[in-house]
C-alpha atoms as one frame of an Amber mdcrd trajectory, in Angstrom:
protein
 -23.461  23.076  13.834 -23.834  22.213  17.525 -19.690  23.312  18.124 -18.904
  26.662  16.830 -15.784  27.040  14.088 -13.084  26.824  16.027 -13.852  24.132
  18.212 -13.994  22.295  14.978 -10.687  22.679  14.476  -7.765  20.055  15.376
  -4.190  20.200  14.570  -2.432  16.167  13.433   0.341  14.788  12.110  -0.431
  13.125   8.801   2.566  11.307   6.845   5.055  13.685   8.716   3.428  16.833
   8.044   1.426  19.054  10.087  -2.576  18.485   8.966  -5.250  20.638   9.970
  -8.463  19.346   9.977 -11.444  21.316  10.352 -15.780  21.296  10.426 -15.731
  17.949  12.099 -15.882  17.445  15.478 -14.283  14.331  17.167 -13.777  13.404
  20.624 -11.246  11.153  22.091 -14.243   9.766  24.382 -16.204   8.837  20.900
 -14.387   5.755  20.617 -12.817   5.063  24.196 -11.930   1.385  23.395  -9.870
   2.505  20.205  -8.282   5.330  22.204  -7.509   2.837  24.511  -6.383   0.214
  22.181  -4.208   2.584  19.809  -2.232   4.637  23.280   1.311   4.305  23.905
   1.753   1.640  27.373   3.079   4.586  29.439  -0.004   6.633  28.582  -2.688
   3.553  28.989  -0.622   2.895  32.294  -1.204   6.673  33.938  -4.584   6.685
  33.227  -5.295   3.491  34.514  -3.615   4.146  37.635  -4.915   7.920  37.494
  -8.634   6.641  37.404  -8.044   3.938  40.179  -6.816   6.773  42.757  -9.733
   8.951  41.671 -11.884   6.280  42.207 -10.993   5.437  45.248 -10.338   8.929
  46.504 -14.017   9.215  45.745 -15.111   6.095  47.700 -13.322   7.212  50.456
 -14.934  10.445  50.887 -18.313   8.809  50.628 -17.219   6.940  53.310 -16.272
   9.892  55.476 -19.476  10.765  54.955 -21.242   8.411  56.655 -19.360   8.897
  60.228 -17.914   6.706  61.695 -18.862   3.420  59.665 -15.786   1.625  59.233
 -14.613  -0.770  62.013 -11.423  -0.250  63.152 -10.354   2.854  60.836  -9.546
   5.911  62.758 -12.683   7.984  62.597 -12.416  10.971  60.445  -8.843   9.574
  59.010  -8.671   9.470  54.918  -6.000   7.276  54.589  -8.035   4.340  56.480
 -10.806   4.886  54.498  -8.906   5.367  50.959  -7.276   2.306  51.958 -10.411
   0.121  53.010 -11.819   1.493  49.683  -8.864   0.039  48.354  -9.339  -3.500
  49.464 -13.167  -3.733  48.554 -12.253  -2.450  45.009 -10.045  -4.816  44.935
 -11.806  -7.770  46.792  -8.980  -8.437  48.868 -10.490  -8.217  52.258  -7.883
  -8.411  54.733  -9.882  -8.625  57.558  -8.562  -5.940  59.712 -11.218  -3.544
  58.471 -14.909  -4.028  57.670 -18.311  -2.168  57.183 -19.948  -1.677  60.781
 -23.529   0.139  59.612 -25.671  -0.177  56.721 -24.931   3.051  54.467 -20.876
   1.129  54.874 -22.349  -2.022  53.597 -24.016  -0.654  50.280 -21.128   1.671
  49.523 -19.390  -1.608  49.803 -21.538  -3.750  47.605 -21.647  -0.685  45.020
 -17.836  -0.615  45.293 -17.070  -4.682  44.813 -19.374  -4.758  41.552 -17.684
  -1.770  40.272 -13.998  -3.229  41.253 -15.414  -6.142  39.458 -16.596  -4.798
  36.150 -13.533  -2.230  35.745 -10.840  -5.054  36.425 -13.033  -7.381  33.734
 -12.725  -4.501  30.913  -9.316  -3.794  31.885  -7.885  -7.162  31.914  -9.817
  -7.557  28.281  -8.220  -3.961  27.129  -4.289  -5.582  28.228  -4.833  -8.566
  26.837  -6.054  -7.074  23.562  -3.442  -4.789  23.269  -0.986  -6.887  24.392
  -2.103  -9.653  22.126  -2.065  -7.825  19.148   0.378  -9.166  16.428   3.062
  -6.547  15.266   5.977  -7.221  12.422   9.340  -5.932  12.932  10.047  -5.229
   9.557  12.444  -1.956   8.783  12.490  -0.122   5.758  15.619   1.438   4.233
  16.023   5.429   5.339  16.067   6.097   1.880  14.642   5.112  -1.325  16.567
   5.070  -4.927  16.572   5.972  -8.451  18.831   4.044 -10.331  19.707   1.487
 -12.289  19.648  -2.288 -11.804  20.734  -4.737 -15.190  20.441  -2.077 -17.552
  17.354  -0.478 -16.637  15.832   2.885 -15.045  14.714   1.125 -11.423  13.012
   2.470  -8.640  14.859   0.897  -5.551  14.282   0.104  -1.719  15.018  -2.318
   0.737  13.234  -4.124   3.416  14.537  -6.246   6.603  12.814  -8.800   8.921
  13.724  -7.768  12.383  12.421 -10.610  14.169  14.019 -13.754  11.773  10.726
 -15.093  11.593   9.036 -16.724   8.782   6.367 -14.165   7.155   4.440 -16.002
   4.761   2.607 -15.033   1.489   3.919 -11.929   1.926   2.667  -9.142  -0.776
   4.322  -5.221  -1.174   2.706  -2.783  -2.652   3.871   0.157  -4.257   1.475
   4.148  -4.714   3.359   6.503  -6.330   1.334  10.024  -5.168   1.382  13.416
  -6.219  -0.015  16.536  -6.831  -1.856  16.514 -10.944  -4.284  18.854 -12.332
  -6.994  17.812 -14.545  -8.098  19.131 -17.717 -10.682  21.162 -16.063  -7.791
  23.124 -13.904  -8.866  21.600 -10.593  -5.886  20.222  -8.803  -6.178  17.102
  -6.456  -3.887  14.409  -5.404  -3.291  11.624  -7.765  -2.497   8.015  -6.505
  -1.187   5.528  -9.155  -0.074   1.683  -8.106   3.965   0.587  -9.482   4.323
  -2.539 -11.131   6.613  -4.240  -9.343   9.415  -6.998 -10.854   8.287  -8.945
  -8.016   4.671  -8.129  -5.729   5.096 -11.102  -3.345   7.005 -13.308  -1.529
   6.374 -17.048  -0.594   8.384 -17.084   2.692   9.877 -13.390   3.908  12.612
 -14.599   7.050  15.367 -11.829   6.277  15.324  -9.450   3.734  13.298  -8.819
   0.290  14.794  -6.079  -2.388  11.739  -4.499  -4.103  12.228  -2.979  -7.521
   9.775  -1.078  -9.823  11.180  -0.511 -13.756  11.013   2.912 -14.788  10.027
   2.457 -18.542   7.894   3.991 -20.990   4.538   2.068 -19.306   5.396   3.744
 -15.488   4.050   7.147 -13.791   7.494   7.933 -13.200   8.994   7.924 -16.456
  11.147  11.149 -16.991  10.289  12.296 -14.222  12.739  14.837 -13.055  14.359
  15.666  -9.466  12.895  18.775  -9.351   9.617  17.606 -10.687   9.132  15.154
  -7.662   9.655  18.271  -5.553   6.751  20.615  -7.602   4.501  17.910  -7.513
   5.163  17.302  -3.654   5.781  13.673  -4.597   5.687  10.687  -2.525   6.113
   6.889  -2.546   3.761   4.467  -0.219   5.004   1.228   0.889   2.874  -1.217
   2.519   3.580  -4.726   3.440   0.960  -7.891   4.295   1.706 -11.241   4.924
   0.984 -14.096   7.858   3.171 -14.075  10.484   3.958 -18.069  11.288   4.006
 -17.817  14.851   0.852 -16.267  15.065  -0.869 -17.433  12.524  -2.454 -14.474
  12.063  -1.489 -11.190   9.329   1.008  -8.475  10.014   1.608  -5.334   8.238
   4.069  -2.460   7.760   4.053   1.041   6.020   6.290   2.883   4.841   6.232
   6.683   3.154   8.973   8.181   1.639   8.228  11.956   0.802  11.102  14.368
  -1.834  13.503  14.310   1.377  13.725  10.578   1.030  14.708   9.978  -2.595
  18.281   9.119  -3.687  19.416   9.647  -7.189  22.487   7.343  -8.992  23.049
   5.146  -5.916  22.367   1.845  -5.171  22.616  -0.309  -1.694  25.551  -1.781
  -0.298  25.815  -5.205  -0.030  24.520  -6.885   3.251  25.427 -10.418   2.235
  28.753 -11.419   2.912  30.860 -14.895   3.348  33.569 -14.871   6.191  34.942
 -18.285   6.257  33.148 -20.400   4.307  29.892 -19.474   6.437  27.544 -16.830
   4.789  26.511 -13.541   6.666  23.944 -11.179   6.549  25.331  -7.751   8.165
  22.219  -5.347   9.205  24.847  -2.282  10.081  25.064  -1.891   6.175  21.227
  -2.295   5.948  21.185   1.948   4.949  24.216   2.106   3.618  24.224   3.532
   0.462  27.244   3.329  -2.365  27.837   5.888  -5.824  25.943   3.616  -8.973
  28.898   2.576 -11.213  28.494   3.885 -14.493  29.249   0.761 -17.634
């Protein structure tokens, strides 16, 4: 193994837990457009700017180098020659400064193609991050066990942030936890919930998704404390095509033991105040005790 043990060893978070992962190496600088592509703005923004001072802190001291070779910068001064690095990175070219020997004008041909290829990729990088449909769709806080027209239901919620059309939209459902097989060996177990209702023609506000806990489901009789043993946890995950964009969106979810609510349901988002119908999104978590018949 070309790293040694520990080296191989990195520290994530995986579904809200701490995961260590170890005997593989990977390097951030592996895949430098997805790194890129998958930062937070702030951090994409201080390394761009953190590279374009090196760069041209670099530039300048090449041109300190050569002497005097800058017309009318102050000989020996960085700051005219960071700053005439500055303008030929960035092909503005004020005129109050230009190359005056040879070694200035092929640092400054070197310099423009470079200023030219980095602000191609990085333009390309912005736009396809920036371009990149998202969904604004929340999921409850919580997700329920109870009952819905008579029957054992598993229960949560889902909201459309944006009040856009999402079309074709299709949930899905994993129910995953810890099993052992016959042979004794334990490993994780993922098993898909039938759902009353998988998909929806046109998602705009909000969509109530409901698995029936019968005799045919992973969760039957399941207890409390068994969803806890088994380290238990339900995966949501939403597709659809976003109308605007024409192009597909999707959302995930995971609710782990933490997240589970027993004998409540939701409260009631849909009201009518005046004759005109309302949809209040400050009751979107609210949760109310499951009326016994």
């Amino acid at each position: 193994m070309a790293k040694n043990e520990k080296s191989c060893e990195r520290q994530i978070i995986f579904n809200g837990r701490p995961l260590l992962i170890r005997g593989i190496y990977v390097s951030k600088w592996s895949d430098i457009y997805y790194f890129f592509l998958s930062a937070r703005w702030p951090t994409l923004f201080v390394i761009l700017a953190a590279f374009y001072i090196i760069v041209n802190g670099i530039f300048a001291g090449l041109y300190l180098l050569g002497g005097d070779c800058i017309l009318n910068a102050r000989p020996g001064s960085l700051w005219d020659a960071f700053f005439f690095s500055v303008q030929t990175w960035a092909t503005i070219g004020y005129g109050a400064m230009a190359p005056k020997t040879h070694y200035a004008d092929i640092l400054v041909a070197i310099e423009s193609f470079s200023g030219l290829l980095s602000m191609s990729i990085v333009t390309g990088l912005v736009f396809a991050k920036f371009a990149r449909p998202r969904s604004k769709v929340r999921f409850t806080q919580k997700i329920l066990m109870s009952r819905f027209d008579g029957k054992n239901v598993l229960m949560l919620r889902l909201g459309n942030m944006r009040g856009n059309q999402i079309v074709e939209a299709k949930i899905r459902v994993v129910y995953a936890a810890e099993s052992k097989t016959a042979e004794g060996q334990m490993f994780r177990r993922l098993l898909d919930l039938q759902l009353i209702r998988d998909s929806n023609a046109l998602f705009s506000l909000t969509w109530q998704v409901m698995h029936v806990i019968d005799e045919s489901s992973p969760l039957w009789q399941l207890t409390q404390s068994e969803f806890v043993n088994r380290k238990a946890q339900i995966i949501v995950s939403m597709a659809g095509t976003d109308e605007e964009f024409n192009q597909t969106v999707h959302a995930r979810h995971i609710y782990g033991v933490d997240n589970i609510e027993w004998h409540q349901r939701f409260d009631d988002i849909l009201t009518s105040e005046n004759g005109v119908s309302v949809i209040d999104y400050q009751k979107f978590d609210h949760l109310v005790p499951l009326v016994k018949a």
